[in-house]
N, C-alpha and C positions, 0 to 999 in steps of 0.2 A: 614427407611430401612438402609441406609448409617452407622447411627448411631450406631442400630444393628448388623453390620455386624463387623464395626468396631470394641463392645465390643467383640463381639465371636472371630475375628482375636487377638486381646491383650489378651483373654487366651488363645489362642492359642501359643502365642507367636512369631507370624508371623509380627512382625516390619517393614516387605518389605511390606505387603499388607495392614499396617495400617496406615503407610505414603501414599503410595498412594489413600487409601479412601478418607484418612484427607483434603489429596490439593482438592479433588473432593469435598468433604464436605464443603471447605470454597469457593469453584465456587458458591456450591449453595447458600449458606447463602451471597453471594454477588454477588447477577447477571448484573452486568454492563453490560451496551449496547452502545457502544459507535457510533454514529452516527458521520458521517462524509460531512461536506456541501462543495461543491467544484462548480467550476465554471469558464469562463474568468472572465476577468475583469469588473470590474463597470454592475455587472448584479445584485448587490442587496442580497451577501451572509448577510454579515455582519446585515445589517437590519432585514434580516427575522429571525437572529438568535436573534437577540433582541425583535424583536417580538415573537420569538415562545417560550424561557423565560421570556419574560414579565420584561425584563432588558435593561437599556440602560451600555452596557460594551463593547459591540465592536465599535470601532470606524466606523463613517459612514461621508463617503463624497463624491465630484465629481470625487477627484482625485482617485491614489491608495494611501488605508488608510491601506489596510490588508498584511504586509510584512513578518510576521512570523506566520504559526501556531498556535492560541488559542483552548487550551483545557480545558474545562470547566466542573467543579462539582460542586459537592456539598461538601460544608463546615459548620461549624458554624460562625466561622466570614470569614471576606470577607479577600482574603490576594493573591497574585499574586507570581509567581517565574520566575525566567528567566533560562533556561535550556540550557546550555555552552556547545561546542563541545570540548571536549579535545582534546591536544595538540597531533600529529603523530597517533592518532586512541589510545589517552588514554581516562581514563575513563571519561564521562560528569563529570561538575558539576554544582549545582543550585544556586542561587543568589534569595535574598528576593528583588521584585522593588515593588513600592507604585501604589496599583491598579489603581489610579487615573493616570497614570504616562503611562500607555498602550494607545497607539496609533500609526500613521504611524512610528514615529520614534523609534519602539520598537525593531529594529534589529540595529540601535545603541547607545542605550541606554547606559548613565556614566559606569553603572553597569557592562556593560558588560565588559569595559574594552578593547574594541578592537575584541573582540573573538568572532566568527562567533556565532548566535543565532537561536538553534535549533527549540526550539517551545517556547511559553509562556504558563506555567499551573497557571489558573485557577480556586479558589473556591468560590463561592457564596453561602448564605443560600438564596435557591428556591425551591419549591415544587415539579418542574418536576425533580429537576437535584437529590432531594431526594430522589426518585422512583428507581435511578441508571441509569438516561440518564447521557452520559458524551456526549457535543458536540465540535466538533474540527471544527474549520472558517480555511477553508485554506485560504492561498491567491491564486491570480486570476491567472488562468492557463497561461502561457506565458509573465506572467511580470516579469522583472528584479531580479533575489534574490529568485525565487519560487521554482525552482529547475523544472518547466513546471510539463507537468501529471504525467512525473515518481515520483515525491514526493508526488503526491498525493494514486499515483497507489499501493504503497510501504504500505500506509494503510489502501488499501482497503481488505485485506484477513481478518485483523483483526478484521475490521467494521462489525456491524452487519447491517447495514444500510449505502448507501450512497445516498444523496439528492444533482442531478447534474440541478443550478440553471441557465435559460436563461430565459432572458428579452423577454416581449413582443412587443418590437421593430421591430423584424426586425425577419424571419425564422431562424432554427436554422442552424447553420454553418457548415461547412468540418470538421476541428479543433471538433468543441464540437460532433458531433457524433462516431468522431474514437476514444474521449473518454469515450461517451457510453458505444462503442462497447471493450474496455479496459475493464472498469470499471463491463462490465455487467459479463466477464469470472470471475469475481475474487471476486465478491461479491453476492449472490444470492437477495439480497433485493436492486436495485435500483430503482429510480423513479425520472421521469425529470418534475421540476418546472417550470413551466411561470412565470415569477415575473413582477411585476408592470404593474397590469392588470388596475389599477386604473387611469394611466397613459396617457393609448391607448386606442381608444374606436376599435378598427378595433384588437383587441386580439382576439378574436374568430376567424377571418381566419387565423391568425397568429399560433393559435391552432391545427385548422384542417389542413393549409401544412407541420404542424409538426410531424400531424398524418400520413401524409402519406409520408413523411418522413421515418419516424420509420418502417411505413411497411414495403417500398422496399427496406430497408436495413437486412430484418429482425429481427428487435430487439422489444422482446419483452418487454416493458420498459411501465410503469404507467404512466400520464403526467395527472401535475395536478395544473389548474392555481391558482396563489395564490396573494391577496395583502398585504404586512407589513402593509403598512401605513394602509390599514382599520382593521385591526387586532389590530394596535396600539389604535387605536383611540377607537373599541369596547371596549377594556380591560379598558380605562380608561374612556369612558361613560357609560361603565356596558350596550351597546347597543347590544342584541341578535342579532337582525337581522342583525345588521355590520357585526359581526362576524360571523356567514353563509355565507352572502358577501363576507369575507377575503377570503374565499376556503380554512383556516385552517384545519377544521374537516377533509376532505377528509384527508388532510396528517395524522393526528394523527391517524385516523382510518387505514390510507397506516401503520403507524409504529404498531397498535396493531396488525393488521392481518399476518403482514410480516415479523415483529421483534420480540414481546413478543410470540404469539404463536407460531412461526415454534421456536423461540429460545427453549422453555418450551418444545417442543416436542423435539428437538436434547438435551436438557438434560437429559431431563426424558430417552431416548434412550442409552446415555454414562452412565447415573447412572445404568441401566439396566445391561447393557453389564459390566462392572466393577464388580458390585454386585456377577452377575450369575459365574465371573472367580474368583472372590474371594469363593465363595462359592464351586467351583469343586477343589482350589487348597485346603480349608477347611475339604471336606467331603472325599479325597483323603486319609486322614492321618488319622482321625474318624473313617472312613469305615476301614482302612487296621487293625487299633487297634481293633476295636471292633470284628471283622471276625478271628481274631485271638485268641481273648479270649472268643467265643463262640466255637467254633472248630478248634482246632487244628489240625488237618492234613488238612482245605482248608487252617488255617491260613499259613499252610507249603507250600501250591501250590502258597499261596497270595505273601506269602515271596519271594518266585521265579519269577511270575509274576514279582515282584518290583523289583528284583537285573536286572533281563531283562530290566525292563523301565528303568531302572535307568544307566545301560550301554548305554544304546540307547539314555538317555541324556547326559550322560557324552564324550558318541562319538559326539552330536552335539556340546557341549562346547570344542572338541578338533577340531571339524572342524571351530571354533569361526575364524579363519587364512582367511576359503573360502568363508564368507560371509564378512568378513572388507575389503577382498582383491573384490570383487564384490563391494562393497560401495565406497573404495579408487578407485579403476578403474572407477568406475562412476563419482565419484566427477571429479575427472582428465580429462576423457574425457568431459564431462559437460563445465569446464572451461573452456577447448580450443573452444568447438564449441560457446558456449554465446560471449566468446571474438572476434571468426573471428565474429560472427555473428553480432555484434555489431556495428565493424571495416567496414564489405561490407555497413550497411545499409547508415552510417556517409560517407563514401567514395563514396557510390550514389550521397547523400545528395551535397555534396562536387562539383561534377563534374555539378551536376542541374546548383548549384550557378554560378559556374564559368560561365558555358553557359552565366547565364542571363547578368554576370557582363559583357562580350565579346558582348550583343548584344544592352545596356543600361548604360549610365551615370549613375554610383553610387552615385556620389557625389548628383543627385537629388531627389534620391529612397531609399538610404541608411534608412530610418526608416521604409521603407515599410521591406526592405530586414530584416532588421533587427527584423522584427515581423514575417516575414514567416521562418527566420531560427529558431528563439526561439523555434514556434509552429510547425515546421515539425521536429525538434530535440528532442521535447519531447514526440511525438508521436513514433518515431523511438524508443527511451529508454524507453516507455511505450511497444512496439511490442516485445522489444528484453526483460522485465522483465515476460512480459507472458511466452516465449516462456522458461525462466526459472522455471516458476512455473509448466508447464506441463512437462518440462524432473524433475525436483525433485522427483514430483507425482510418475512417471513412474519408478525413480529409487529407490522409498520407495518400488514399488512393487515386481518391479527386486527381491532387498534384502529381502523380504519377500517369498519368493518363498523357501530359503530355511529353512525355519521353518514349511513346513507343516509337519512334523513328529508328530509335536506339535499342531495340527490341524489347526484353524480356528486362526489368529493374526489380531490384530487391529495395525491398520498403525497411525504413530503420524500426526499431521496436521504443515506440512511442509511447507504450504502457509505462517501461521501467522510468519516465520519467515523470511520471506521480507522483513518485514518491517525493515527500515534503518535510525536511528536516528540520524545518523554524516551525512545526506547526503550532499554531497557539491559541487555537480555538478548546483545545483541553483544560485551560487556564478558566475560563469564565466559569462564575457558580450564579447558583439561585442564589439571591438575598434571601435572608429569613425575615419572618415577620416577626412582628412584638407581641412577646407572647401575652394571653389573656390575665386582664388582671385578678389577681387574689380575692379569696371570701370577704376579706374585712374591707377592702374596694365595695364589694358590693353591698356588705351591711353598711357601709356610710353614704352609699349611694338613694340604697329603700331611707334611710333614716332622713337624709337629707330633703328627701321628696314628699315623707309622712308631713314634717316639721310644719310646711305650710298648710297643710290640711286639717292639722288639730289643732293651730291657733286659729286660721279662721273661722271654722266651726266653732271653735270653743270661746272665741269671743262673742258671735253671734249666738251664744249660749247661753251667755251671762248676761243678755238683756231680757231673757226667759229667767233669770232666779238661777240658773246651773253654775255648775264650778265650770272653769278654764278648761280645764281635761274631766272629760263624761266619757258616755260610752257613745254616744254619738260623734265627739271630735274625734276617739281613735278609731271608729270603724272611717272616718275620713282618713286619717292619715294614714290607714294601712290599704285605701283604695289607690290615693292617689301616690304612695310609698311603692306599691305594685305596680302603677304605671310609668312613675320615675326609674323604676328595675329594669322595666318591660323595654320602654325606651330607649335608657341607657345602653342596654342589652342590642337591639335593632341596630343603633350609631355604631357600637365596637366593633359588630358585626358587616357594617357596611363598609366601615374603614379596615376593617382586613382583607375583605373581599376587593376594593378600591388597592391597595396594599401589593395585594395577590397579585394582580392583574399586571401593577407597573410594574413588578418584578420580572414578570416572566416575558412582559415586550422588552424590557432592557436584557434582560439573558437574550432574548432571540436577536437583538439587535446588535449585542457583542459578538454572537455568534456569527450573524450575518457578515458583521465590519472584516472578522478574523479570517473566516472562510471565504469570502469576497477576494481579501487581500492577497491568500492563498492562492486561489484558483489560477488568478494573472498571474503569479509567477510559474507558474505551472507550464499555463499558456507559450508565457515565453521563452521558457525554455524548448516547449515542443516545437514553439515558431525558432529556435535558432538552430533545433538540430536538425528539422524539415529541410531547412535552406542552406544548410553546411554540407548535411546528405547530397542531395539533388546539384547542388553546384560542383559537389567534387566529382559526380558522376558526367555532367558533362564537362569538367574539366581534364577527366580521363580520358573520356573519347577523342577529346578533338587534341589533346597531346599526342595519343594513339596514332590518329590520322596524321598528323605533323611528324612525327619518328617517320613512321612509315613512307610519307612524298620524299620525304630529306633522304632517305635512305635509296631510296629506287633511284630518286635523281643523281645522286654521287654514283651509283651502280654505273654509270653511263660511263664515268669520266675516270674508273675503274682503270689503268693498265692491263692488258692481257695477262701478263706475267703473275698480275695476283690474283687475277677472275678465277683461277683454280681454286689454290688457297683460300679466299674467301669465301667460295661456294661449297667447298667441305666444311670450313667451320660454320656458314649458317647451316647446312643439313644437319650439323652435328649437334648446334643447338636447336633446330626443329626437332631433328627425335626426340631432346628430352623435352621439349616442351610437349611434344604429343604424347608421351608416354605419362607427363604426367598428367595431360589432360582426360586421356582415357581412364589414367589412375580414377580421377576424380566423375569420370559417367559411372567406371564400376559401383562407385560407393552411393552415386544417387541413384539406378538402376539394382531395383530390390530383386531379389534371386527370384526365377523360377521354382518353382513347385516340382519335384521330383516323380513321376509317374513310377506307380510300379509295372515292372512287364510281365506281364503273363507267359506260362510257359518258358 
C-alpha cells in the first residue's frame, strides 16, 4: 500500500508527500523493538540478558559490573563502540573498543580518553537480535555514574518494552515501585521480573507480597518469576523441561503479545492514517482537474470553491505568527515551571537531609545517607521528567487547536524526544567526609586538657606543703581531661554535621546545574519538532490547494482532442487512489462482531 501510494504521489509530483511515505516506508521495512532491562543493583540484569540471548557479553558479578548503558543488535560480525559525550553539548562521537574489553571498567576505558561515556553499542550475530530486538542493560538504579531512574526514565518513551528486574530475596522496595510507577506512565508495555528464583526456595511468597503490593498501589504491571541460571543451563543441555522451569516463555510470550502485536497494530494504524491523508491531498488535485474538464461551468464553481480554500489557507499561513507565538509561549512558560519544579522538589529533599544530619552522626551513616539521597534524587528527577512529558503532550494539543480549519491533525509523539544522550547528571557523587579521628587522637586530646588541670591544682598545692601531682591535681586533670574529650568530641561532631550539610547542597546543586541544562535541550528540541510538525502540515495543505486551482485552471485551456484522454487517465488515477484510500478506512475501521444465528 505504502509503496502504492508513493508511486501515485511521484506522478504526482508531490515530493512533500513522498518523503514522508518513504521515512514511513523504511519504519516498516525495519521494525526495531527496542527493549529496555532496568533495575537496582545486583538483582541479575546483566545475567538474564545473557540468558535471554543465549550470549555470554555482558559482564556479570557480585559487585557493580554494569557502569554504562549496553545497547545491543544485531550484526554480522561482532564489533563493540564506545559513544562520547561532546565537549559544552557538542556533537557525540564514537570510538571502536575490542568486544572482549566491555566490562565494569567500560566507563573508563584508554579509549575513552577521559571523556564521560554515554552508552556502549553493541553488535552480535544472534538470532533474536536478527528479528529486530535491540536490548539496552542499564546500570543499577542508584549507583554511582547511573545517572539513577531519570537516565533510565529518559528511554522509556522510546522503548517498546521495559522489563523492571527484582530479586527474589527480599519484597519489592519503596525506590523500585515509584519506579514502576514512573516507568508505567511512559511506557505502555511493562512487566516486573523475579529474578533468581533458583536461588530462594520461599520465592513464591516473595511473589504473592509483591502481588499485593502492586495492587494497593494500583499498578497494573505483569510479574513474572524467572531464572537465568536454569535458562542457561537448558540452552546448553537442550533440557525442555529446564527451560519451562526458567519462566522464560512467560516473558517471551509477555513480549509477543505486548510488543510485536500491539507494535503491528500502532503501525498498521499510522500507515493507515498517513496513506488516507496522502490520498485526500492526491484526490484534491485529480478530482479539481478532472470536474473541470468534464464540465466547465462546475469546473468554474470548483475554481472558486479553491481560490476560497485556498485564501482560507493562505490566512492560516499568515496567522503562522499565532500558533509559534502559542508554541514559544508554551515553551517558555513550560521552562520556568519544570525549573521551579525541579528546584522546590531538590530544596524538600535538601531540608529532609539536613533534619536527619542535626538529629545523627554523619560520619557513621554517611553511606546509608548516601544511598537514600542518590535514590530519593532520582525519583524526584524521574517525577519532575513525567511531569514534563504530560505539559509537552498538552502543549502539542494547545498548538493544534489551531489547525482545525484543516480538520482532523495528527500530533508528532513528543514523548520519544526525552530521551537525553549527553546525560550528565549521573556523573555528580556525595563527597565524603573525613573520617573521625583515631583512639590515640583522643588519648592526646584528654591528656592535653588533664595537663592544665594538674599543674594548676598542683601548684596551688604546694603552697599547702603537697607535692606537684596529689590526688587532688589528678582528680583535676581528669575533670577537666573529660571536659577537653567532651568538647573536643561536640566540635568534630559539629564540623561533620557542618561538613554533611555542604556536601549535600553541592550534590543537589550539581544536580540541579546538570538537569537544568538537560531539560532546555529537551525543550528545544520539542520546540523544533512542534514547529517542523505544524508548518509542514500547513505547507501540505496549501501546496494541495495550489496543485489543485493550477490544475482545474489548465483544464479550461485543455483542447478537446485531449479532454478524453486526460479524463480516463485521471479516473484511472482516482480509482487507485480511492481504492487505496478505502484500503486505509478498512484497517482503521475494527471488524464487527460476528453474531451467531439461531436456527
Amino acid at each position: 500500500m505504502l509503496s502504492e501510494t508513493i508511486a501515485v504521489a511521484r506522478d504526482a509530483q508531490r515530493g512533500d508527500l513522498v518523503g514522508r511515505l518513504e521515512t514511513l516506508a523504511g519504519r516498516v521495512r525495519d521494525p526495531r523493538r527496542r527493549i529496555v532491562v532496568a533495575g537496582l543493583g545486583n538483582q541479575g540484569k546483566s545475567q538474564f540478558v545473557n540468558a535471554l540471548l543465549n550470549l555470554e557479553i555482558c559482564p556479570v558479578g557480585d559487585d557493580t559490573t554494569t557502569t554504562v548503558t549496553a545497547l545491543l543488535s544485531h550484526g554480522a560480525q561482532a564489533r563493540a563502540e564506545l559513544v562520547l559525550a561532546g565537549n559544552e553539548g557538542g556533537e557525540t562521537t564514537r570510538v571502536p573498543v575490542p568486544v572482549e574489553e566491555i566490562g565494569a571498567g567500560t566507563a573508563r576505558a584508554p579509549q575513552a580518553q577521559g571523556r564521560p561515556v554515554l552508552r556502549v553499542e553493541i553488535e552480535m550475530p544472534n538470532r533474536l537480535l536478527a528479528d529486530g530486538i535491540v536490548v539496552a542493560d542499564t546500570p543499577g538504579l542508584g549507583t554511582h555514574g547511573s545517572g539513577g531512574g531519570a537516565a533510565v526514565l529518559a528511554q522509556a518513551p522510546a522503548a517498546d518494552a521495559v522489563l523492571v528486574l527484582t530479586d527474589a530475596s527480599t519484597e519489592i522496595t519503596d525506590p523500585e515501585m515509584d519506579f514502576l510507577r514512573q516507568v508505567r506512565e511512559l511506557c505502555p508495555a511493562v512487566a516486573l521480573l523475579l529474578t533468581k528464583i533458583d536461588l530462594y526456595p520461599h520465592w513464591r511468597q516473595v511473589f504473592e507480597a509483591n502481588e499485593r503490593h502492586l495492587r494497593t498501589a494500583g499498578l497494573e504491571v505483569a510479574m513474572l518469576p524467572v531464572s537465568s541460571v536454569l535458562r542457561t543451563h537448558a540452552l546448553r543441555l537442550q533440557d525442555e523441561q529446564l527451560g519451562r522451569e526458567s519462566g522464560f516463555g512467560p516473558v517471551f510470550q509477555f513480549l509477543r503479545d505486548q510488543v510485536v502485536a500491539r507494535d503491528q497494530s500502532a503501525m498498521r494504524r499510522t500507515v493507515a492514517l498517513d496513506i488516507g491523508s496522502a490520498a485526500e491531498h492526491l484526490a484534491l488535485a485529480l478530482g479539481s482537474e478532472l470536474v473541470a474538464l468534464r464540465d466547465p461551468e462546475r469546473g468554474a464553481a470548483a475554481i472558486r470553491e479553491l481560490h476560497s480554500a485556498k485564501s482560507a489557507a493562505e490566512q492560516l499561513q499568515r496567522r503562522t505568527a499565532a500558533w509559534q507565538q502559542t508554541l514559544a509561549d508554551g515553551i517558555t512558560d513550560l521552562a520556568g515551571d519544570i525549573d521551579h519544579d525541579l528546584r522546590n522538589r531538590l530544596r524538600n529533599i535538601a531540608r529532609t537531609a539536613e533534619d536527619w544530619i542535626d538529629d545523627h552522626d554523619p560520619g557513621r551513616h554517611w553511606d546509608s545517607m548516601d544511598e537514600w539521597l542518590t535514590t530519593t534524587v532520582g525519583t524526584a528527577v524521574g517525577d519532575n521528567l513525567l511531569w514534563t512529558s504530560t505539559r509537552t503532550v498538552r502543549l502539542a494539543e494547545k498548538v493544534a487547536t489551531h489547525f482545525t480549519e484543516l480538520g482532523t491533525v495528527d500530533l508528532p509523539d513528543v514523548r520519544e524526544n526525552l530521551e537525553d544522550n549527553a546525560s550528565r547528571a549521573g556523573s555528580c557523587t556525595l563527597a565524603d567526609l573525613e573520617p573521625d579521628l583515631g583512639f590515640t587522637h583522643k588519648v592526646l586530646v584528654g591528656v592535653k586538657g588533664s595537663y592544665g588541670g594538674v599543674v594548676m591544682v598542683g601548684l596551688v598545692g604546694t603552697l599547702a606543703g603537697m607535692a606537684l601531682i596529689n590526688p587532688l591535681s589528678l582528680g583535676a586533670g581528669a575533670i577537666l581531661g573529660g571536659k577537653a574529650f567532651r568538647d573536643d568530641k561536640q566540635a568534630r561532631l559539629a564540623k561533620r554535621r557542618n561538613d554533611a550539610k555542604i556536601a549535600v547542597r553541592r550534590y543537589l546543586d550539581d544536580v540541579a546545574f546538570h538537569t537544568a541544562k538537560e531539560t532546555k535541550d529537551r525543550l528545544h528540541r520539542i520546540h523544533r519538532l512542534l514547529r517542523d510538525h505544524f508548518t509542514a502540515i500547513a505547507d501540505r495543505t496549501l501546496r494541495s490547494l495550489d496543485e489543485s486551482l493550477r490544475a482545474a485552471q489548465q483544464a479550461a485551456t485543455v483542447e478537446s482532442t485531449r479532454r478524453t484522454e486526460r479524463c480516463a487517465e485521471l479516473e484511472r488515477r482516482l480509482r487507485v487512489v480511492a481504492e487505496l484510500r478505502r484500503q486505509a478506512d478498512a484497517i482503521l475501521t475494527p471488524p464487527k462482531p460476528q453474531r451467531e444465528l439461531n436456527g
